[in-house]
C-alpha positions as CSV (number, residue, x, y, z in Angstrom):
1,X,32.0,4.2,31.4
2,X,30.0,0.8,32.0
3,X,31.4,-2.8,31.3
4,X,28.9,-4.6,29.0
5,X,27.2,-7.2,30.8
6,X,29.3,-10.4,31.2
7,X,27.5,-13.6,29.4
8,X,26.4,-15.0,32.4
9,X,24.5,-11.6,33.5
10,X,23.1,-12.0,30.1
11,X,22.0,-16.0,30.4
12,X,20.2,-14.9,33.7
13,X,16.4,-16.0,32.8
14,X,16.4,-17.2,29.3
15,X,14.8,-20.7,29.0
16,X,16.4,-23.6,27.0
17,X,15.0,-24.5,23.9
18,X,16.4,-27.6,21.8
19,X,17.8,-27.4,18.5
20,X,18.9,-29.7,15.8
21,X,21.5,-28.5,13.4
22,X,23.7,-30.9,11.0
23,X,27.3,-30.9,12.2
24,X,28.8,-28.6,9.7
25,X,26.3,-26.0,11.0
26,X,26.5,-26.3,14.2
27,X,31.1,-25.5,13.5
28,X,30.0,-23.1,11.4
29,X,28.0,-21.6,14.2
30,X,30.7,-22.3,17.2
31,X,33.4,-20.6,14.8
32,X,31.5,-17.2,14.2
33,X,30.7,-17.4,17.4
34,X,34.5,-17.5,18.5
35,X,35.5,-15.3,16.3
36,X,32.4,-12.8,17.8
37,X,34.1,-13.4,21.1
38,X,30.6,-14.7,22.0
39,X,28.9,-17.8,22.7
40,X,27.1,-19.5,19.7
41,X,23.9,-19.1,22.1
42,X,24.4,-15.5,21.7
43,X,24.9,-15.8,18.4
44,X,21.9,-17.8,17.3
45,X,19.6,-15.1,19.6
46,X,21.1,-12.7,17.3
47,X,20.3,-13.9,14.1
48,X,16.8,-15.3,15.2
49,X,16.3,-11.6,16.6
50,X,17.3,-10.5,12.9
51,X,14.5,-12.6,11.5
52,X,12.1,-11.8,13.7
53,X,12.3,-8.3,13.4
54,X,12.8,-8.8,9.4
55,X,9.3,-10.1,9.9
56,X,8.3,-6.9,11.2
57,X,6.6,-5.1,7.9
58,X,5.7,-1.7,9.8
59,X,9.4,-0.8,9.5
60,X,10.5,2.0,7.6
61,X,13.5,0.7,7.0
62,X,13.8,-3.2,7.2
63,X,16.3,-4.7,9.5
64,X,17.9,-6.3,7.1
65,X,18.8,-3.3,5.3
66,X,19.8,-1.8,8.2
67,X,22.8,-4.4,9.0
68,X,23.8,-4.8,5.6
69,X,24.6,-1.3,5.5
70,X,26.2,-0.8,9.4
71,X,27.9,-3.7,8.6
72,X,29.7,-1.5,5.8
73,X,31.0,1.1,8.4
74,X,34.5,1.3,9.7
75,X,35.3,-0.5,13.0
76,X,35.5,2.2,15.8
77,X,38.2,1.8,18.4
């Protein structure tokens, strides 16, 4: 079975983009990151992904939708 990529394998040719977030945010952001076990870079990807593909109205089923209820599953080991 394969490892999932480490986050530096995953950095590997993104571009950085600036961002400007008020304090409490930006904790808010590096604690669900933690608590993700991933960096808040990761995590902001995510959630901008999310929002992108929300976007996306050719869906059948909108993203949103889609975590809300996989979000409802039981945690596999």
């Amino acid at each position: 079975m394969s490892r999932p990529p480490t986050s530096d394998e995953i950095e590997t040719g993104m571009v950085t983009t600036s961002l400007k977030l008020p304090a409490d945010m930006r904790d808010r952001v590096r604690e669900t990151a933690a608590e993700h076990c991933i960096t808040a870079s990761m995590l902001i990807r995510q959630y901008i992904e999310m929002g992108l593909a929300a976007e996306q109205p050719e869906r059948k089923v909108s993203f949103a939708d889609a975590i809300r209820v996989l979000s409802g599953l039981p945690e596999t080991a």
